[in-house]
N, C-alpha and C positions, 0 to 999 in steps of 0.2 A: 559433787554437787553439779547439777546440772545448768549449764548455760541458758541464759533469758532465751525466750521464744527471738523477739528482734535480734538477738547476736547471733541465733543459729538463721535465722532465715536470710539474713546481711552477708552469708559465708554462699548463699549460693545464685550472686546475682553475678551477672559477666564481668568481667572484669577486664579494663585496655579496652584491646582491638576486638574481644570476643560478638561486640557486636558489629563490627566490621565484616566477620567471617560468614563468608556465603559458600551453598557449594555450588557449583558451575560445572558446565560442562567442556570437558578436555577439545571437544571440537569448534567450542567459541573462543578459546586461548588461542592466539597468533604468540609467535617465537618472536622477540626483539631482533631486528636485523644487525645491530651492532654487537649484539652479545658476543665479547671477548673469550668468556669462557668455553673449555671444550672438556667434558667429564667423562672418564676411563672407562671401561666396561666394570672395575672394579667399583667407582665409585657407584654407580647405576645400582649394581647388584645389592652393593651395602643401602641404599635410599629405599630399593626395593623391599629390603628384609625390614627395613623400618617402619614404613609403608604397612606393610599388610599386619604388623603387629597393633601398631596405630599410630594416624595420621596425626602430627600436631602440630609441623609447621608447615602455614598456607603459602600457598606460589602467590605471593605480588604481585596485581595486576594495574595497570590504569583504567581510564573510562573505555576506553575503547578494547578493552580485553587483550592485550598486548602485554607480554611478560615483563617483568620488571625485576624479580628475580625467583627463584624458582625453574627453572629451565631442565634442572635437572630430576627433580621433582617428578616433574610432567612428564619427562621422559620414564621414568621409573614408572609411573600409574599408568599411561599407555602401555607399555610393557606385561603389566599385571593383567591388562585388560579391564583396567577401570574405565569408566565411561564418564566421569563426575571426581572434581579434584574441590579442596577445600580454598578457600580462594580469599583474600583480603584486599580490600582495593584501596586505591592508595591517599585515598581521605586519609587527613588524620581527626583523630577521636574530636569529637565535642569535649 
């Protein structure tokens, strides 16, 4: 039996942060200067291989386009030679 019209169309509204998510360009991301972490060529290469199969988790940014986390991410998509990273800023949801 097939699902009411409203329950299928309530399945494809965003959901969370999805309206949060913007795509942005990798040369308006600034790197956190305190960022503590430092990620392997392994890890890069694994984010990369993730990366081009599909993107779905966004690099965290503030107002000012300053990473928040995601660093490695960024690094992986410059790498690919993407030019445009999927980005969530750091509002939380209404």
């Amino acid at each position: 039996m097939a699902a009411p019209k409203q329950a299928r169309s309530a399945r494809h509204k965003p959901r969370g942060i999805m309206d949060h998510v913007v795509w942005r360009s990798l040369s308006e991301l600034k790197e956190f200067p305190g960022n503590p972490r430092r990620h392997p060529e392994a890890q890069i290469a694994a984010l990369s291989k993730s990366i081009r199969r599909f993107w779905t988790n966004p690099i965290l940014v503030d107002e000012t386009g300053t990473i928040l986390a995601g660093h490695g991410r960024c690094e992986a998509a410059k790498r690919l030679g993407m030019t445009k990273s999927a980005d969530r800023d750091g509002q939380r949801p209404q």
